[in-house]
Backbone atoms as SQL, in Angstrom:
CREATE TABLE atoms (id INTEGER PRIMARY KEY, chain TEXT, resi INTEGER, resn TEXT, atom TEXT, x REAL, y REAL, z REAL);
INSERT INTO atoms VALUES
  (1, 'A', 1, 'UNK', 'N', 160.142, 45.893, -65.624),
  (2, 'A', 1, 'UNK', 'CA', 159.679, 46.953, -64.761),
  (3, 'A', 1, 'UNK', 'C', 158.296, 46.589, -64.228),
  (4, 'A', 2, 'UNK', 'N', 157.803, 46.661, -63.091),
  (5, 'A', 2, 'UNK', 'CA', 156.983, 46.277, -62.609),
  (6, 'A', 2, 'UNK', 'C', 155.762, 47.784, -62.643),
  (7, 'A', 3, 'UNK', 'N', 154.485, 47.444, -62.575),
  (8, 'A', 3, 'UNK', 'CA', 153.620, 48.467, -62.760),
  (9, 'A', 3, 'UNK', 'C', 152.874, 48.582, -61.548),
  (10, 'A', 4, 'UNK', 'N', 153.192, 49.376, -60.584),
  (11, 'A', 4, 'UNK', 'CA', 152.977, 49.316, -58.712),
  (12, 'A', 4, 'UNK', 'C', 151.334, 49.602, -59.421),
  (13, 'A', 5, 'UNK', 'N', 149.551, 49.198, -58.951),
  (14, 'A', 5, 'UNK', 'CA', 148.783, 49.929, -59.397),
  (15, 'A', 5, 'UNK', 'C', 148.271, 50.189, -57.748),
  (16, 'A', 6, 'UNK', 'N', 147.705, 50.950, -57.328),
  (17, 'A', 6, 'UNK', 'CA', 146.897, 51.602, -55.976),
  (18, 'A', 6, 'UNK', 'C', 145.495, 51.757, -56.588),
  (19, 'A', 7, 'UNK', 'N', 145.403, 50.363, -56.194),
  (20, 'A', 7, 'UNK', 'CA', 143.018, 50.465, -56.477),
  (21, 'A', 7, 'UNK', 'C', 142.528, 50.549, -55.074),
  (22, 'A', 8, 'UNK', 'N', 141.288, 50.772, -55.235),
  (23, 'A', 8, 'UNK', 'CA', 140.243, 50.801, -54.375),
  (24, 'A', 8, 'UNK', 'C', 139.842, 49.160, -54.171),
  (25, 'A', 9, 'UNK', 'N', 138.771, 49.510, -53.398),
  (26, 'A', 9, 'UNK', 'CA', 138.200, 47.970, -52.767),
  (27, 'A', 9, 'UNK', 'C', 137.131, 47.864, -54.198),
  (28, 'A', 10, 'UNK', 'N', 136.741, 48.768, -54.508),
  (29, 'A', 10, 'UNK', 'CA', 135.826, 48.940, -55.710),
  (30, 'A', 10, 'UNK', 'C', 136.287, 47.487, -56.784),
  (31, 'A', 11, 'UNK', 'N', 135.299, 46.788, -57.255),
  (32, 'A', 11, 'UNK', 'CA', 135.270, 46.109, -58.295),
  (33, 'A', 11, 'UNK', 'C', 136.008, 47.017, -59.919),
  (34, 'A', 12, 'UNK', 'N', 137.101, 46.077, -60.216),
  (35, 'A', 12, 'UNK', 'CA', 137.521, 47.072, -61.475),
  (36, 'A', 12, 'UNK', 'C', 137.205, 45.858, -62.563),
  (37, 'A', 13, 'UNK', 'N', 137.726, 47.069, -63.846),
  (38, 'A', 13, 'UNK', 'CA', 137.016, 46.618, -65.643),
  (39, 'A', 13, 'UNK', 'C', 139.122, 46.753, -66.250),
  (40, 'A', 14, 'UNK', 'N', 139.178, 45.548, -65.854),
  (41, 'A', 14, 'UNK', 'CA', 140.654, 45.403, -67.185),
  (42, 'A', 14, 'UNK', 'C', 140.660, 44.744, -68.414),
  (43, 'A', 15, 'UNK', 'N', 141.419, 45.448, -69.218),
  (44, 'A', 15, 'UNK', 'CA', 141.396, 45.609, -70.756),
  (45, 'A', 15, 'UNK', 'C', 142.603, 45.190, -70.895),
  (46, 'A', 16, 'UNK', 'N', 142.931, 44.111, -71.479),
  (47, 'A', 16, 'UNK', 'CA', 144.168, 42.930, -72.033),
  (48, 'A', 16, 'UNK', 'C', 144.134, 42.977, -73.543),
  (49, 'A', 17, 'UNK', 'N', 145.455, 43.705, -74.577),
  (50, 'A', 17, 'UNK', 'CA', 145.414, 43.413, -75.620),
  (51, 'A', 17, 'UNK', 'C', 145.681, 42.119, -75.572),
  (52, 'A', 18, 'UNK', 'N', 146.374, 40.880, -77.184),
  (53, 'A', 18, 'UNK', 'CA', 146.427, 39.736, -76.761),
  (54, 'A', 18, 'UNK', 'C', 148.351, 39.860, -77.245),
  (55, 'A', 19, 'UNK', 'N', 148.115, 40.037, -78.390),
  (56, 'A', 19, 'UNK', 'CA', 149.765, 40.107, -79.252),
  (57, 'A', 19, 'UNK', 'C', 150.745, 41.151, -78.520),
  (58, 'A', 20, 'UNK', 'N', 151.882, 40.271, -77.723),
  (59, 'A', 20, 'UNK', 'CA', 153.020, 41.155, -77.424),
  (60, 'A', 20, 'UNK', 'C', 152.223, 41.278, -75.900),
  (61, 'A', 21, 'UNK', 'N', 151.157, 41.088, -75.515),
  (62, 'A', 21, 'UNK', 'CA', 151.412, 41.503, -74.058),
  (63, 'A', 21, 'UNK', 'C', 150.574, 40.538, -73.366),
  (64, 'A', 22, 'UNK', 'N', 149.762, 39.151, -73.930),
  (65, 'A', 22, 'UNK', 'CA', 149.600, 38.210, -73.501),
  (66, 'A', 22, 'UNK', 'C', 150.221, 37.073, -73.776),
  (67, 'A', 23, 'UNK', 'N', 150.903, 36.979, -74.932),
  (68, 'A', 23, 'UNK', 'CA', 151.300, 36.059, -75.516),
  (69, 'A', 23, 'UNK', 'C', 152.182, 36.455, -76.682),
  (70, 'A', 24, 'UNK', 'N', 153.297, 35.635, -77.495),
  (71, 'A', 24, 'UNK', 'CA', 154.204, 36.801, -77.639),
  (72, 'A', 24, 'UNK', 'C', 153.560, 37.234, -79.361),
  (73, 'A', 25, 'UNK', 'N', 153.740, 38.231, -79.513),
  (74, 'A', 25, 'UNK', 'CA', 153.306, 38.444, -80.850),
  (75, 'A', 25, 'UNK', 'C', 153.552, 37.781, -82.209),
  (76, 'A', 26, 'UNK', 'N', 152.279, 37.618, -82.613),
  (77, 'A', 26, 'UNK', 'CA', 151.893, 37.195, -84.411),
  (78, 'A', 26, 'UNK', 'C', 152.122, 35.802, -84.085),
  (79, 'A', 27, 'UNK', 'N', 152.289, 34.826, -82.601),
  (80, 'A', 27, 'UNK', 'CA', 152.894, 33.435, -82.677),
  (81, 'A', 27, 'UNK', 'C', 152.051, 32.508, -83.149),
  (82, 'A', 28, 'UNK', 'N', 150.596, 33.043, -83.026),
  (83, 'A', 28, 'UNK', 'CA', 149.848, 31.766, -83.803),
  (84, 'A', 28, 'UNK', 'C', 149.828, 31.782, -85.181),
  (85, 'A', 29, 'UNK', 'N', 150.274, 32.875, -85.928),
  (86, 'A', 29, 'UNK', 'CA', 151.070, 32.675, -87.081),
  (87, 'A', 29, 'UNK', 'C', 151.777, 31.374, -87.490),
  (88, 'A', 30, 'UNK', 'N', 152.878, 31.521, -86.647),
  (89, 'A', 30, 'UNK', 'CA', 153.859, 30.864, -86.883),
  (90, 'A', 30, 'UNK', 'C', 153.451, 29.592, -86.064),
  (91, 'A', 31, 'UNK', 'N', 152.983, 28.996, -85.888),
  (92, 'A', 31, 'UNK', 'CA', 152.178, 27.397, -85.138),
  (93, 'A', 31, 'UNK', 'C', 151.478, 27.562, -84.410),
  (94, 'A', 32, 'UNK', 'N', 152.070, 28.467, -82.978),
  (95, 'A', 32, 'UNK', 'CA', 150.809, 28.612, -82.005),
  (96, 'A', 32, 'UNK', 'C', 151.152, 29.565, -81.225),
  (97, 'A', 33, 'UNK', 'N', 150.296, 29.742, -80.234),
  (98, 'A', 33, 'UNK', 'CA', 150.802, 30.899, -79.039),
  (99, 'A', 33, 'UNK', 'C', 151.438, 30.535, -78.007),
  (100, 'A', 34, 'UNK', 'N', 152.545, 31.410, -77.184),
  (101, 'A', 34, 'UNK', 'CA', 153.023, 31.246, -76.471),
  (102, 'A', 34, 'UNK', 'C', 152.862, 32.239, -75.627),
  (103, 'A', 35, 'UNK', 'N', 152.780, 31.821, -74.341),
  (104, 'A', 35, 'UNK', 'CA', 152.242, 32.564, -73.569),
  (105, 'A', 35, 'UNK', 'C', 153.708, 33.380, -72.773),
  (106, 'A', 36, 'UNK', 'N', 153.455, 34.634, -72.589),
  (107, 'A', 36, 'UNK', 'CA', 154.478, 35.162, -72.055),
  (108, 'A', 36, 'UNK', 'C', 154.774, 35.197, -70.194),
  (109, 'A', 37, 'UNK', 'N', 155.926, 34.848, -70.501),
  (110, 'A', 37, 'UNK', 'CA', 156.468, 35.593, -68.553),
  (111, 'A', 37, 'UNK', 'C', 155.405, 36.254, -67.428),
  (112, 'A', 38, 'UNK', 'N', 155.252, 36.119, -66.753),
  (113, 'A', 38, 'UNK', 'CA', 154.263, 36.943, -65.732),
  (114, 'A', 38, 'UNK', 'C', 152.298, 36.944, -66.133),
  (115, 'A', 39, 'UNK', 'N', 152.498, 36.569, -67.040),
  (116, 'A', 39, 'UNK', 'CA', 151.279, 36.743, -67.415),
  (117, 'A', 39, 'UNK', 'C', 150.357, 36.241, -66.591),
  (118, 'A', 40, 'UNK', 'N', 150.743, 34.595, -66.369),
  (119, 'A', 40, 'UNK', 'CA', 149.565, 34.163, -65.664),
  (120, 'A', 40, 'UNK', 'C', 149.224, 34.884, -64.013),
  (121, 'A', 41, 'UNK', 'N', 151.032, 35.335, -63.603),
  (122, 'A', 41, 'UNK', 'CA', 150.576, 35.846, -62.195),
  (123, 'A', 41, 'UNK', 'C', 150.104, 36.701, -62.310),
  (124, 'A', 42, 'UNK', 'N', 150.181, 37.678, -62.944),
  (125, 'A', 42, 'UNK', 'CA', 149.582, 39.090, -62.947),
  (126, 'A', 42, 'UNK', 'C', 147.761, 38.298, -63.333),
  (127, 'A', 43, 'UNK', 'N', 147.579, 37.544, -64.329),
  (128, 'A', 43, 'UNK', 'CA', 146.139, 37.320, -63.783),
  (129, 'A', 43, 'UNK', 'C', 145.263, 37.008, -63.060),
  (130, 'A', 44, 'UNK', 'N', 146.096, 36.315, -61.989),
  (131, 'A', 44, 'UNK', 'CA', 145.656, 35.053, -60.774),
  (132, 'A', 44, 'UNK', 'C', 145.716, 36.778, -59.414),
  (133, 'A', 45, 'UNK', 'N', 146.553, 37.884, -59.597),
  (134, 'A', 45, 'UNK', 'CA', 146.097, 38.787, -58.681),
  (135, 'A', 45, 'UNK', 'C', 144.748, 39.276, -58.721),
  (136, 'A', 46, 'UNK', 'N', 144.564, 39.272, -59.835),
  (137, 'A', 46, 'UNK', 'CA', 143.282, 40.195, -60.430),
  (138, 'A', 46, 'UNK', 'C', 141.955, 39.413, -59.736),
  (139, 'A', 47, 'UNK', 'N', 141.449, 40.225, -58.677),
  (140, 'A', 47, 'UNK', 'CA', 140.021, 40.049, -57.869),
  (141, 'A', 47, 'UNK', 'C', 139.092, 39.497, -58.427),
  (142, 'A', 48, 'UNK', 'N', 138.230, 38.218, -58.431),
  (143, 'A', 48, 'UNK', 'CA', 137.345, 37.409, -58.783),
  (144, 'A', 48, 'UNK', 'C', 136.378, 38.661, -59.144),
  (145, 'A', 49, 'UNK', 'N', 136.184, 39.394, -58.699),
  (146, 'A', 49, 'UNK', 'CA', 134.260, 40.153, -59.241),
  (147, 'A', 49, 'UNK', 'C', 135.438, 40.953, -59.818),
  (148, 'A', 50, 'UNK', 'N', 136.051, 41.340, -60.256),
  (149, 'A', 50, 'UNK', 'CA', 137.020, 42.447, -61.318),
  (150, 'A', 50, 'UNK', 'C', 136.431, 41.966, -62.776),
  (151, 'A', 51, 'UNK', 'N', 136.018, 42.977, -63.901),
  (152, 'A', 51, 'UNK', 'CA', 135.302, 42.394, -65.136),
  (153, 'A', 51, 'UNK', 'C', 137.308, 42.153, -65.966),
  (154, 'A', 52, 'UNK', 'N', 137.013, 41.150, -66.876),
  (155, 'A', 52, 'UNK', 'CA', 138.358, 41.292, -67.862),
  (156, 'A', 52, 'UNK', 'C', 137.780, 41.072, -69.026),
  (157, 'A', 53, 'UNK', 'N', 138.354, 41.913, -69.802),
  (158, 'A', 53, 'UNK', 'CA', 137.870, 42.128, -71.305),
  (159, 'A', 53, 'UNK', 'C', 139.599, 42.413, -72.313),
  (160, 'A', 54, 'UNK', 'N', 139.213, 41.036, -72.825),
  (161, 'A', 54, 'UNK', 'CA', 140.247, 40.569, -74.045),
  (162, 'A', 54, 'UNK', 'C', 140.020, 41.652, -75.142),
  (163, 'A', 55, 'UNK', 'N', 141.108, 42.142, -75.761),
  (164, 'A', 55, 'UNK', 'CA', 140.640, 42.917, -76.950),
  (165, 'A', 55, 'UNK', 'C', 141.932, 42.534, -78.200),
  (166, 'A', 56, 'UNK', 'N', 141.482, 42.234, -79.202),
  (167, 'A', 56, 'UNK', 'CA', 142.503, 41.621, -80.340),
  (168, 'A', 56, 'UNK', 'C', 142.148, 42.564, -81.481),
  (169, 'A', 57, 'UNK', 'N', 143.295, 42.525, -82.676),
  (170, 'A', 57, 'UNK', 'CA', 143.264, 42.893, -83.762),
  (171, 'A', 57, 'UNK', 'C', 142.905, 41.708, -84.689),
  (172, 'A', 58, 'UNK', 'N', 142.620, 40.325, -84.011),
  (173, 'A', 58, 'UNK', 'CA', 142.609, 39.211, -84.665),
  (174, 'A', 58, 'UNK', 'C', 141.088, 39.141, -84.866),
  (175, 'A', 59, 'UNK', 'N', 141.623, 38.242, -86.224),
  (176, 'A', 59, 'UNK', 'CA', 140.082, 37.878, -87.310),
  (177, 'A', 59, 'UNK', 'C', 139.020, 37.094, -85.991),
  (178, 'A', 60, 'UNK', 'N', 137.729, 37.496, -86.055),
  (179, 'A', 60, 'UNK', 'CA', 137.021, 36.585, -85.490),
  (180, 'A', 60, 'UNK', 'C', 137.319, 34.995, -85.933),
  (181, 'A', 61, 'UNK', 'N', 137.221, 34.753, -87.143),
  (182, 'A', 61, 'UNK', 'CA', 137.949, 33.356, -87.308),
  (183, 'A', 61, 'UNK', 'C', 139.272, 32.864, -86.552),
  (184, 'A', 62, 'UNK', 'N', 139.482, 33.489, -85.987),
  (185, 'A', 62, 'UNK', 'CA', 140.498, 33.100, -84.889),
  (186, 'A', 62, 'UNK', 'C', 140.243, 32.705, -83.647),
  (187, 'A', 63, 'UNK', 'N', 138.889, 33.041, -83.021),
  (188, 'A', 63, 'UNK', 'CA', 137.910, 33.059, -82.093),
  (189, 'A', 63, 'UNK', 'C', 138.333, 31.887, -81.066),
  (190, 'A', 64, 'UNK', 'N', 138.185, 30.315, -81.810),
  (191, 'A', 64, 'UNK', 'CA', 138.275, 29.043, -81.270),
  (192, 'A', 64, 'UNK', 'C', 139.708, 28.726, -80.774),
  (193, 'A', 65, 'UNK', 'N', 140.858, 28.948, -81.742),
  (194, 'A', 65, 'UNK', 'CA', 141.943, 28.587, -81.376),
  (195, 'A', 65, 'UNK', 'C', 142.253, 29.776, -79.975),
  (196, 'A', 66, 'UNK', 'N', 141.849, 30.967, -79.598),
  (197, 'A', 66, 'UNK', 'CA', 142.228, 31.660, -79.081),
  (198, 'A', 66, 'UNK', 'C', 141.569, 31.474, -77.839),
  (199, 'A', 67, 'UNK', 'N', 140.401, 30.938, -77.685),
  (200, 'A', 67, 'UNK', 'CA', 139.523, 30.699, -76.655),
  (201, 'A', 67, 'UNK', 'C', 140.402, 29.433, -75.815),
  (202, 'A', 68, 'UNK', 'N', 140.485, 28.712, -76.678),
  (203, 'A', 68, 'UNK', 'CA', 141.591, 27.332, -75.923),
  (204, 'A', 68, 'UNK', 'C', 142.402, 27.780, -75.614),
  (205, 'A', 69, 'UNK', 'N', 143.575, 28.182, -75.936),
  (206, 'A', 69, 'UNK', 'CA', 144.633, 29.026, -75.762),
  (207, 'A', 69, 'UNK', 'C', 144.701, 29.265, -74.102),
  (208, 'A', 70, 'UNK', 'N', 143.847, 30.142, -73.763),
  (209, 'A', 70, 'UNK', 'CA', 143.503, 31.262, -72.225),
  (210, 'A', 70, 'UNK', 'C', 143.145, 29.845, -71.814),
  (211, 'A', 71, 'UNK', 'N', 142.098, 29.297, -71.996),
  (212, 'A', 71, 'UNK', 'CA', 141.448, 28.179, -71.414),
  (213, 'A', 71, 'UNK', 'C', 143.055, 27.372, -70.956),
  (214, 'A', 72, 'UNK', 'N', 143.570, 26.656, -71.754),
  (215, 'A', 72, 'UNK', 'CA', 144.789, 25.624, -71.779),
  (216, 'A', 72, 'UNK', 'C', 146.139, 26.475, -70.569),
  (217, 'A', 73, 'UNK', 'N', 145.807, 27.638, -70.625),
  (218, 'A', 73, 'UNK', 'CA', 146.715, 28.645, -69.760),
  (219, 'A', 73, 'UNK', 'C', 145.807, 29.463, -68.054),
  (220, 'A', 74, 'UNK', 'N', 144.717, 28.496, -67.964),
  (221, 'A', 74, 'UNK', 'CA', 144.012, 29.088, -66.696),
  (222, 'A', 74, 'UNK', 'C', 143.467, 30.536, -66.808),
  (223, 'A', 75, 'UNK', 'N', 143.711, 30.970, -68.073),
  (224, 'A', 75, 'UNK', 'CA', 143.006, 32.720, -68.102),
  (225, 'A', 75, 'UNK', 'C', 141.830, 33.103, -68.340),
  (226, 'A', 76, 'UNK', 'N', 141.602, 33.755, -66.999),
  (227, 'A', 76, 'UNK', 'CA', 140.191, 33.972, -67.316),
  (228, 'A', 76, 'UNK', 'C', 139.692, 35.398, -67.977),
  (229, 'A', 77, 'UNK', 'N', 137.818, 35.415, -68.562),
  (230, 'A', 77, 'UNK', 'CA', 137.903, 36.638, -69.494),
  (231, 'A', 77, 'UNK', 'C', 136.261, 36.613, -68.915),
  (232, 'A', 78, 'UNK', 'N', 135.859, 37.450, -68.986),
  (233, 'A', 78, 'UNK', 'CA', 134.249, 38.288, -69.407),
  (234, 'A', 78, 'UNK', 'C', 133.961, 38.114, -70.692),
  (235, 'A', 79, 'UNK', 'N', 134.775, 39.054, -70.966),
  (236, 'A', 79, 'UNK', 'CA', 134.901, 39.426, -72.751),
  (237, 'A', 79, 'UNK', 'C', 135.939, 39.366, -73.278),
  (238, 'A', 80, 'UNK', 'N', 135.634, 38.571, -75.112),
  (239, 'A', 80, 'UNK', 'CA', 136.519, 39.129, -75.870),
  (240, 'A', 80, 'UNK', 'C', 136.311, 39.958, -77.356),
  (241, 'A', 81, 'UNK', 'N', 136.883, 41.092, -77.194),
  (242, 'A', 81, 'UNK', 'CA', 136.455, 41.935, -78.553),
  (243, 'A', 81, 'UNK', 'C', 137.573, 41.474, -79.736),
  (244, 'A', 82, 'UNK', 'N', 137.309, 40.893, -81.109),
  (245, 'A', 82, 'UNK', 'CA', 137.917, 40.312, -82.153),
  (246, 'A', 82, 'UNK', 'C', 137.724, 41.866, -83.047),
  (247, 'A', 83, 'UNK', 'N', 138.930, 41.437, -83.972),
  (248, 'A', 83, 'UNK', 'CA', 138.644, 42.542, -85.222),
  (249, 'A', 83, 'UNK', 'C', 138.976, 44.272, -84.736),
  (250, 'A', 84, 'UNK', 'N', 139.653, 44.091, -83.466),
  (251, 'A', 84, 'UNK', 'CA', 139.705, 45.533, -83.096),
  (252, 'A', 84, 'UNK', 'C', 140.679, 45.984, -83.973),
  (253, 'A', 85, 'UNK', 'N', 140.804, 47.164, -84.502),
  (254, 'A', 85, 'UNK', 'CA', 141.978, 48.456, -85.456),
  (255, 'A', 85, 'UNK', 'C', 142.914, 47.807, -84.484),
  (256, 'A', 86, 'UNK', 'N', 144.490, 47.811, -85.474),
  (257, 'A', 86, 'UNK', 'CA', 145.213, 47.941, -84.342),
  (258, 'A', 86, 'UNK', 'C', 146.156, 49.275, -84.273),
  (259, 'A', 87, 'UNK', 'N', 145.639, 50.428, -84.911),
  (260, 'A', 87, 'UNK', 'CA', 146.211, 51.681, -83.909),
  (261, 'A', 87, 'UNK', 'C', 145.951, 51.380, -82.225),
  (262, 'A', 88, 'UNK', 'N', 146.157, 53.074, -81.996),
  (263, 'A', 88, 'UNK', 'CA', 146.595, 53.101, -80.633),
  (264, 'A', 88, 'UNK', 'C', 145.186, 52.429, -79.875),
  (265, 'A', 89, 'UNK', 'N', 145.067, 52.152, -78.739),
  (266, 'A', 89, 'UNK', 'CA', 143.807, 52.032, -77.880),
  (267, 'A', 89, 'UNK', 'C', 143.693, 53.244, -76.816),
  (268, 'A', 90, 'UNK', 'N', 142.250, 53.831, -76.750),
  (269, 'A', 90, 'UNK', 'CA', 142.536, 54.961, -75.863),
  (270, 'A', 90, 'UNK', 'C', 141.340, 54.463, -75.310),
  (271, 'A', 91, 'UNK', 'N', 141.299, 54.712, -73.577),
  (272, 'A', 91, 'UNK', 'CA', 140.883, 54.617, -72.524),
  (273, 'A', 91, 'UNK', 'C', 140.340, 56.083, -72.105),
  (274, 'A', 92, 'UNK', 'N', 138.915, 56.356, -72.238),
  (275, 'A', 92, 'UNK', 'CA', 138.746, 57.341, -71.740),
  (276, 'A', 92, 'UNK', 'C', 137.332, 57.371, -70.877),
  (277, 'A', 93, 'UNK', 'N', 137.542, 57.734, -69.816),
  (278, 'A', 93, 'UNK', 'CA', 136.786, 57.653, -68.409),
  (279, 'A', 93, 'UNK', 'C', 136.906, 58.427, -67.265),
  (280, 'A', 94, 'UNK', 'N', 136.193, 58.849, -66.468),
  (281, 'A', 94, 'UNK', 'CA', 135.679, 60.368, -65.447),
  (282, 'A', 94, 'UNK', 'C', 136.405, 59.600, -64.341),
  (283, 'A', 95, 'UNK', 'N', 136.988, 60.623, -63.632),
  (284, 'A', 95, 'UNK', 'CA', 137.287, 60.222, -61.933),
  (285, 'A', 95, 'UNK', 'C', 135.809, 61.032, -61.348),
  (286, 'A', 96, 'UNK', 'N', 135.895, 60.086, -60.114),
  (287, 'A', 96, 'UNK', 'CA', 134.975, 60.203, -58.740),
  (288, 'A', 96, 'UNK', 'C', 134.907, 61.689, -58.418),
  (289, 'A', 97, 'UNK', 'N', 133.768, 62.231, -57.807),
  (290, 'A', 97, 'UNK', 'CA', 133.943, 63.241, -57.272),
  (291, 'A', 97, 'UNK', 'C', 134.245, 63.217, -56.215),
  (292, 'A', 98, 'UNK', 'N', 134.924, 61.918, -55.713),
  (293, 'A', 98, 'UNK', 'CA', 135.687, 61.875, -54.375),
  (294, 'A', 98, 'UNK', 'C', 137.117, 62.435, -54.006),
  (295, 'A', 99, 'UNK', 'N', 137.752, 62.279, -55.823),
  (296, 'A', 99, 'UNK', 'CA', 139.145, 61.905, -55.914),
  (297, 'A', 99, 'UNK', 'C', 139.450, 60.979, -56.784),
  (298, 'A', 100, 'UNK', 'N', 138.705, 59.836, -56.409),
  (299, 'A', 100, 'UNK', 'CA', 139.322, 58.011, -56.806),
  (300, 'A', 100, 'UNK', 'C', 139.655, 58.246, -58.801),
  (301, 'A', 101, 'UNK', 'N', 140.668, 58.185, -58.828),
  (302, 'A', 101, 'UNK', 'CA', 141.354, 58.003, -60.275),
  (303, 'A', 101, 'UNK', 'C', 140.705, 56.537, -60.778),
  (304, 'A', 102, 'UNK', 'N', 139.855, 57.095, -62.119),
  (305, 'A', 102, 'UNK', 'CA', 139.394, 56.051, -62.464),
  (306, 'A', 102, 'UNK', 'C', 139.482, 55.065, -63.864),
  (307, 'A', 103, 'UNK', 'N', 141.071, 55.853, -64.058),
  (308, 'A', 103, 'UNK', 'CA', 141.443, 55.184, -65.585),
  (309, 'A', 103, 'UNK', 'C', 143.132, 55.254, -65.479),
  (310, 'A', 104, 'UNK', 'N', 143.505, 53.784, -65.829),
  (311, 'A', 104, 'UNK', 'CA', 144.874, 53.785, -65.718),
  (312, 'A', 104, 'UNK', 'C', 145.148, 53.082, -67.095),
  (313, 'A', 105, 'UNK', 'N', 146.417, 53.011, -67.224),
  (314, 'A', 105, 'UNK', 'CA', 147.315, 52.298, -68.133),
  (315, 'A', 105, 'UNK', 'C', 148.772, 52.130, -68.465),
  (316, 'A', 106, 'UNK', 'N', 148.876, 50.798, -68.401),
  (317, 'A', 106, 'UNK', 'CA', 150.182, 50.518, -68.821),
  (318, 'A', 106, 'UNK', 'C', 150.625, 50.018, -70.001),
  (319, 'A', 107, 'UNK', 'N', 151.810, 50.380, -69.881),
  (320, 'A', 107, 'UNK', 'CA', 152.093, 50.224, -71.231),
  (321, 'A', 107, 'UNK', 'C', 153.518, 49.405, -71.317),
  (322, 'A', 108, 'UNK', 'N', 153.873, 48.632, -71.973),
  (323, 'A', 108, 'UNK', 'CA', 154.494, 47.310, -71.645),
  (324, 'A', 108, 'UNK', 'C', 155.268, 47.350, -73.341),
  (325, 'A', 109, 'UNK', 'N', 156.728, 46.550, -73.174),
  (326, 'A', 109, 'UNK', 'CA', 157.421, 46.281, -73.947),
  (327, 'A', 109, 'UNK', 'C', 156.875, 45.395, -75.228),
  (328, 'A', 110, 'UNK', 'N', 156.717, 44.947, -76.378),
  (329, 'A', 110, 'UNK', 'CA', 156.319, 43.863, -76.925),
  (330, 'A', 110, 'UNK', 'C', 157.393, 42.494, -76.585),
  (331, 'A', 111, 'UNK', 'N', 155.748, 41.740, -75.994),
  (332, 'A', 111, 'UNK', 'CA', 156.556, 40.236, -75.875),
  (333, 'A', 111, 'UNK', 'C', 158.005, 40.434, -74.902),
  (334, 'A', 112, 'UNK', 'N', 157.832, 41.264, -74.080),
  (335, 'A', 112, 'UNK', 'CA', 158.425, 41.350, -72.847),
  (336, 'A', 112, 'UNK', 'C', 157.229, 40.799, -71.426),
  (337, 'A', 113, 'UNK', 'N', 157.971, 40.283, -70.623),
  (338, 'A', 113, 'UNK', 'CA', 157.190, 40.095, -69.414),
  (339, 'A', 113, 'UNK', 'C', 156.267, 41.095, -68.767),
  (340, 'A', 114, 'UNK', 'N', 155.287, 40.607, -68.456),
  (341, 'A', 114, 'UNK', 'CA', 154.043, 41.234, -67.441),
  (342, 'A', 114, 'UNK', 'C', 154.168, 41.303, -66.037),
  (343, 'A', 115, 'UNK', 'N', 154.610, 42.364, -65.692),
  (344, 'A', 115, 'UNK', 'CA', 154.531, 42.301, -64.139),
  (345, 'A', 115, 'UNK', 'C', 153.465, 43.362, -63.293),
  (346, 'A', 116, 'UNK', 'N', 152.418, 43.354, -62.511),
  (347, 'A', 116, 'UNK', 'CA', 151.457, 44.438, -61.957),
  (348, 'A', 116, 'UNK', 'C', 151.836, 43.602, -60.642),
  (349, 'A', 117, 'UNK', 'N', 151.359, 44.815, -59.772),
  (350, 'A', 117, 'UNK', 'CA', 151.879, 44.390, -58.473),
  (351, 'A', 117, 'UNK', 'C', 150.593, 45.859, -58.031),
  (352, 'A', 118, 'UNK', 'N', 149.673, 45.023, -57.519),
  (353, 'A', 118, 'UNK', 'CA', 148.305, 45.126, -56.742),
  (354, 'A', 118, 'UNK', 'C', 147.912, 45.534, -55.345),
  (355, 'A', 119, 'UNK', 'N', 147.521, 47.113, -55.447),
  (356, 'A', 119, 'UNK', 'CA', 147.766, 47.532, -53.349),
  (357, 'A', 119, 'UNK', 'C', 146.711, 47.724, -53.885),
  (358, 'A', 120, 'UNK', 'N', 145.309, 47.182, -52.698),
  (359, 'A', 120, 'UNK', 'CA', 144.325, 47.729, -52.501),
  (360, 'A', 120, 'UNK', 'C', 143.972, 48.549, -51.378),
  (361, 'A', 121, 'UNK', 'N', 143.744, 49.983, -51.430),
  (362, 'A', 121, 'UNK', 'CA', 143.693, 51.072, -50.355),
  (363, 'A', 121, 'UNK', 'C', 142.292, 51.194, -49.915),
  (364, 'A', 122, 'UNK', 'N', 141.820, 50.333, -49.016),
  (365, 'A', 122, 'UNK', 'CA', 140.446, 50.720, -48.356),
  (366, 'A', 122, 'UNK', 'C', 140.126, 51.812, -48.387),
  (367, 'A', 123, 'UNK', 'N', 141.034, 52.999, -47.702),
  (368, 'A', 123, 'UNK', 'CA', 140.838, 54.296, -47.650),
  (369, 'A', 123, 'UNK', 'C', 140.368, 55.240, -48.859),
  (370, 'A', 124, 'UNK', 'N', 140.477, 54.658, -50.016),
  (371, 'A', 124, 'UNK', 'CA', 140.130, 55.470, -51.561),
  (372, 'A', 124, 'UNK', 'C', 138.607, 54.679, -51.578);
């Protein structure tokens, strides 16, 4: 299923767990990571000044192998937060007093393909 998003021209802040929706889950467990379906396109849409911030449940000692990983796969990051809980993640943030909706999320199969599909509306 594809995730239609309608942004602004505005510079945006995306938040990438890593297990099950960058790569398929627990795989560097088991030898190494594998990177999932769509992933890389859905990153190569994402606007050069757009911030991206990695967020894992993984040990900071995981840090190096995970940094190569994105690196060895063209993905780029701002940030990455290690050691995050892995309950739910909640996103919470104000819309514009214009209108402009300023917090989205999707929510994606584990270790199923990534698909976003990117309209930018001058008009917002």
């Amino acid at each position: 299923m594809t995730n239609n998003l309608v942004l602004s021209p505005l510079a945006h802040t995306w938040i990438f767990d890593v297990d099950g929706t960058i790569c398929v889950h627990n795989g560097y467990k088991n030898g190494e990571d594998i990177i999932l379906d769509g992933v890389k396109e859905a990153f190569a849409k994402i606007p050069d000044e757009d911030m991206i911030i990695i967020l894992t449940s993984r040990k900071t000692e995981e840090k190096e192998n995970l940094i190569k990983f994105l690196n060895k796969n063209g993905l780029r990051y701002n940030h990455i937060i290690f050691d995050a809980p892995m309950g739910e993640r909640i996103l919470v943030n104000d819309d514009k007093p214009s209108g402009l909706k300023c917090a989205y999320a999707i929510k994606k199969e584990r270790d199923e393909k990534l698909e976003i599909s990117l309209i930018v509306n001058k008009d917002l």
